[in-house]
Legacy VTK file of the C-alpha trace (Angstrom):
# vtk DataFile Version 3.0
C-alpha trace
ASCII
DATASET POLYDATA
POINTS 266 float
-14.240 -16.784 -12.998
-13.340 -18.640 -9.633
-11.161 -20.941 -11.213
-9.182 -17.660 -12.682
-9.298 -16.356 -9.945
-7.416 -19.372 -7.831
-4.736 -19.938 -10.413
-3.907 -16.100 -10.060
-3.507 -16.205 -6.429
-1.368 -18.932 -6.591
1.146 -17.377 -9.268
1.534 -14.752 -6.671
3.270 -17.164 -4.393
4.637 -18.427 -7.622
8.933 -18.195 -9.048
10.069 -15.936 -5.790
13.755 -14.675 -6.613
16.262 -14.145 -3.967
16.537 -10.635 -5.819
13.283 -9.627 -5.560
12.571 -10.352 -2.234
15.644 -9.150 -1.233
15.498 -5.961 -2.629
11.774 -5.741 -1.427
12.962 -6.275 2.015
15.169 -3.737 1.560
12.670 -1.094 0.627
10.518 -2.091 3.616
14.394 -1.750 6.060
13.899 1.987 4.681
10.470 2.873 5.658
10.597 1.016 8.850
13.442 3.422 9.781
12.292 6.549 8.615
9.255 6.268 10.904
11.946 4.154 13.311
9.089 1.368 13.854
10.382 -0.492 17.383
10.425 -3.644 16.098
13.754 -4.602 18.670
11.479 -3.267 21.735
8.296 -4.106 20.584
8.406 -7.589 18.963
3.963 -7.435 18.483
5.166 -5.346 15.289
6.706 -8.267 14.175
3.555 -9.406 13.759
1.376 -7.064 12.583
4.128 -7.016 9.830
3.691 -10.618 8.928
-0.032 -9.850 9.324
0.487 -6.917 6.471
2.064 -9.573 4.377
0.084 -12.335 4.632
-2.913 -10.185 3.585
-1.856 -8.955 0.428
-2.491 -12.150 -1.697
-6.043 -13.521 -0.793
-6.823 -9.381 -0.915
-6.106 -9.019 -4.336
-6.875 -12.535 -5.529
-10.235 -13.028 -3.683
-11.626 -9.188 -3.221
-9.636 -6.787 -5.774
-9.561 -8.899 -9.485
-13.010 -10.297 -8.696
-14.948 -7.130 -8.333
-12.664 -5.635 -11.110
-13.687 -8.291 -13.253
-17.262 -7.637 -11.980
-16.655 -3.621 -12.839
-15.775 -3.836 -16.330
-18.753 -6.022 -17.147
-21.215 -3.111 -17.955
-18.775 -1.316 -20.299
-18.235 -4.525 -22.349
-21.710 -5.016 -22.406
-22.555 -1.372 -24.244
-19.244 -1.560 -26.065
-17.214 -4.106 -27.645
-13.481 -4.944 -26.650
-11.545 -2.509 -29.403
-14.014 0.486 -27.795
-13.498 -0.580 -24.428
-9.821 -0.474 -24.290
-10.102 2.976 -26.536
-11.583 4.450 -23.765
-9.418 3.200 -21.182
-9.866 7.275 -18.991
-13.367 5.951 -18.113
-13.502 2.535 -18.182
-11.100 1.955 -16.142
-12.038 4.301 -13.288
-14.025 1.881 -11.349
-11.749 -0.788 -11.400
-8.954 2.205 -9.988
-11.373 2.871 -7.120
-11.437 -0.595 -6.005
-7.445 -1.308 -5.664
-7.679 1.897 -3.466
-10.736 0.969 -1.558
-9.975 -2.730 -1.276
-6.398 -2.316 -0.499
-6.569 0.009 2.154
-9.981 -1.488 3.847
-8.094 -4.939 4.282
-4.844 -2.949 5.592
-7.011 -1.340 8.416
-8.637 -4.638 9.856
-5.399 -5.784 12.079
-4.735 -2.510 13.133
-8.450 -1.952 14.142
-8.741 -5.232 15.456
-5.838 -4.163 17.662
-7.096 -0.776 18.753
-10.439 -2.058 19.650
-8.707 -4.636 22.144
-5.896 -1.953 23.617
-8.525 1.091 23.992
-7.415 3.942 25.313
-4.287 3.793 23.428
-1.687 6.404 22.419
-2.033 7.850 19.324
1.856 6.962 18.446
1.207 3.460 19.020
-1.645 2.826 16.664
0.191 4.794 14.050
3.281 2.569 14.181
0.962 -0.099 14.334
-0.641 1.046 10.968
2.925 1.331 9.516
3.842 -2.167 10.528
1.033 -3.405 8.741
1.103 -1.258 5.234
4.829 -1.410 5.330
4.114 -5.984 5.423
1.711 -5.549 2.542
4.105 -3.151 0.507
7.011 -5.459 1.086
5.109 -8.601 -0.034
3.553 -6.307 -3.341
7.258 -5.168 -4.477
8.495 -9.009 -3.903
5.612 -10.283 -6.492
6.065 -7.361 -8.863
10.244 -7.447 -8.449
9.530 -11.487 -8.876
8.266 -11.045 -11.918
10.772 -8.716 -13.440
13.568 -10.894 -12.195
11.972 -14.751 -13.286
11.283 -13.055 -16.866
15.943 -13.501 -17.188
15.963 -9.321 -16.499
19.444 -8.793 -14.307
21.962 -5.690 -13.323
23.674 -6.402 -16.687
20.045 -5.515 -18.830
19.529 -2.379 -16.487
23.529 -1.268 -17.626
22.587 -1.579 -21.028
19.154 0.129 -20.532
20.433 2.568 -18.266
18.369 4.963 -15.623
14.993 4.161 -17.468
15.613 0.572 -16.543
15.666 1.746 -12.910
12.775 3.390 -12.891
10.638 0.516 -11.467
12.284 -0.035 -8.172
12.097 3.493 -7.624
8.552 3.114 -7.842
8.263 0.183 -6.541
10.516 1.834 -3.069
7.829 5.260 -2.661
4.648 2.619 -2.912
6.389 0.434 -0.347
6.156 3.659 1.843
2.742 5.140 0.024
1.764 1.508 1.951
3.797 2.310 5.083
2.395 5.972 5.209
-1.583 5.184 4.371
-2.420 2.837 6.774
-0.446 4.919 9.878
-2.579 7.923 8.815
-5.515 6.236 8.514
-4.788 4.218 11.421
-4.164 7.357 13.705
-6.869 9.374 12.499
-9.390 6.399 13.193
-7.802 6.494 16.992
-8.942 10.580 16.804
-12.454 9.547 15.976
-12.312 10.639 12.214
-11.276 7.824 10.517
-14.403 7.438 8.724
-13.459 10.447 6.622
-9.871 9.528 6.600
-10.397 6.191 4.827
-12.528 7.993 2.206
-9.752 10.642 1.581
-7.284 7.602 1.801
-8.701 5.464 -0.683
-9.528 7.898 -3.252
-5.872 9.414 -3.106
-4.344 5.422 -3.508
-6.777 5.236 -5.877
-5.702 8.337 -7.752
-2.632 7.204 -7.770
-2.745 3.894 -9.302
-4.810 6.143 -12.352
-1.284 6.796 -13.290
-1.097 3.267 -15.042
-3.930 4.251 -16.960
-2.674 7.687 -18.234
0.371 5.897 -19.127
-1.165 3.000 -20.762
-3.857 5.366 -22.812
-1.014 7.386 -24.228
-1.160 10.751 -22.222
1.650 10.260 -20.026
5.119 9.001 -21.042
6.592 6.585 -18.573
8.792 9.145 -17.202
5.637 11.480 -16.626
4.337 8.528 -14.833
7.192 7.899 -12.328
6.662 11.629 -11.851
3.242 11.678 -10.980
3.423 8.698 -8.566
6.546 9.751 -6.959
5.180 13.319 -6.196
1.308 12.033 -4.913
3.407 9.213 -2.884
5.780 11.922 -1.490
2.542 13.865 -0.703
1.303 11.039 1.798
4.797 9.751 2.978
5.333 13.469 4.044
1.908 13.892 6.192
2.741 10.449 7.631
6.000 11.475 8.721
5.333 14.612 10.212
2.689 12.921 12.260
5.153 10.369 13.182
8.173 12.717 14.153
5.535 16.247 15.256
5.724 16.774 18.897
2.695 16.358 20.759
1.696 16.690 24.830
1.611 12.797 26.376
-1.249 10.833 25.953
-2.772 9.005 28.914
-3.231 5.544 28.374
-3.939 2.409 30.587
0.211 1.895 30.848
0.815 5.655 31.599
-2.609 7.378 33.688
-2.386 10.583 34.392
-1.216 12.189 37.345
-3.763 12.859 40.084
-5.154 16.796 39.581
-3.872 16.613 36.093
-6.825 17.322 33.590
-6.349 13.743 30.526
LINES 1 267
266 0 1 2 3 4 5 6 7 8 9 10 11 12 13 14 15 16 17 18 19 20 21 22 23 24 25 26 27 28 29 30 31 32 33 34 35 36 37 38 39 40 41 42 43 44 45 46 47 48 49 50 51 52 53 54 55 56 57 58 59 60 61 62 63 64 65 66 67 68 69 70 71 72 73 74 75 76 77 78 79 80 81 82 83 84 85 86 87 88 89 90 91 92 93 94 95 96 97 98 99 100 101 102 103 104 105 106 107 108 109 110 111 112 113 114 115 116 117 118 119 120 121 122 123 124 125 126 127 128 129 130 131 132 133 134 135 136 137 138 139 140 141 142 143 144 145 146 147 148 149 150 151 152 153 154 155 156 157 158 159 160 161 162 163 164 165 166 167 168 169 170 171 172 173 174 175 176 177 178 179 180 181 182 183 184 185 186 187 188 189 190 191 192 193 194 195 196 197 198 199 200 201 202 203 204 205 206 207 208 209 210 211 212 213 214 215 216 217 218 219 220 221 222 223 224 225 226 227 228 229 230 231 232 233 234 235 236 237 238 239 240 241 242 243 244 245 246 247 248 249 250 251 252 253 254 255 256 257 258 259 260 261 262 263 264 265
């Protein structure tokens, strides 16, 4: 299984295209200035960016297809392959709840790390912080996945004979870059509240949710438009509670840079 598991983290790093990480970094440039992350003022973003990126390969290769791998193992023990994949609903769940768990566990390590060191610290700073982070891992996921499409010979002159349906995986591909963005500053900011705990629960399960969509679609009860449907809405769903937390006004928060002022209750 190692073995497997090495060459697939390698072909992640494997055939980049200057059109799919271009267009990846694009989709990130979008995110990043909807919740107007500082990266000008604040270059540290820069690097819990990076940090976002850098994590998204040996996430997937050594945590996520491993204990996938390890999750289907019962099933094809009770049922052989041709039943298995007939009952794709079920026996695919636990390998669902593991790219949400796994995913957005690794995400919130930097951005914990950071808190733990910066404590107290403003609730606006740890959730840009979070953002920074998912929006590194989303941009380095959409440059594999675009990769892919674009090192297969697919170009702008296949999507103009396929028309909108060919589009439909960058639009995807942009709400999951900020489903990414959006997750880890909520979790991130409800962890500095003391309730992240819960949050990561709720988190995961939603992500997890959400990538169940693939399965629908590949078991036959969604079409693929249903499926860009479903995502888009459940990713709007996040991006939205993200947002508002990013843009809501709230009173000041005291923090070592900014005490408060003498006779004024923190």
């Amino acid at each position: 299984m190692w073995e497997n598991v090495w060459q697939f983290f390698v072909a992640i790093y494997s055939n980049p295209t200057v059109e799919g990480i271009s267009i990846a970094l694009l989709m990130g440039a979008i995110w990043l200035a909807a919740f107007r992350v500082p990266l000008a003022k604040q270059p540290r973003l820069w690097i819990y960016l990076v940090v976002g990126a850098v994590l998204f390969g040996p996430a997937i290769a050594f945590l996520q297809m491993p204990l996938q791998q390890l999750s289907f193992q019962p099933f094809l023990n009770f049922w052989e392959t041709e039943v298995w994949q007939k009952r794709l609903l079920v026996t695919e769940i636990p390998a669902m709840l593991i790219t949400g768990f796994v995913q957005e566990g690794i995400k919130l390590v930097p951005v914990l790390i950071y808190q733990k060191l910066r404590q107290p610290i403003s609730d606006r700073k740890v959730l840009l912080t979070g953002a920074a982070v998912g929006a590194g891992f989303g941009i380095f996921e959409a440059a594999w996945l675009l990769n892919q499409i674009f090192s297969t010979g697919s170009s702008w002159s296949m999507v103009q004979m396929q028309g909108w349906q060919a589009l439909l995986s960058f639009w995807e591909r942009l709400f999951i870059v900020g489903f990414h963005t959006s997750t880890t500053a909520l979790a991130a900011y409800w962890f500095n509240k003391g309730k992240g705990g819960r949050a990561y629960l709720f988190i995961a399960l939603f992500h997890s949710v959400m990538n169940y969509g693939a399965i629908l679609s590949a078991a036959g009860v969604f079409t693929m438009v249903q499926t860009e449907i479903y995502v888009t809405v459940l990713c709007a769903i996040v991006i939205g509670a993200a947002l508002w937390l990013r843009w809501h006004e709230r009173p000041a928060e005291p923090t070592l840079e900014n005490p408060p002022e003498a006779g004024v209750p923190a």
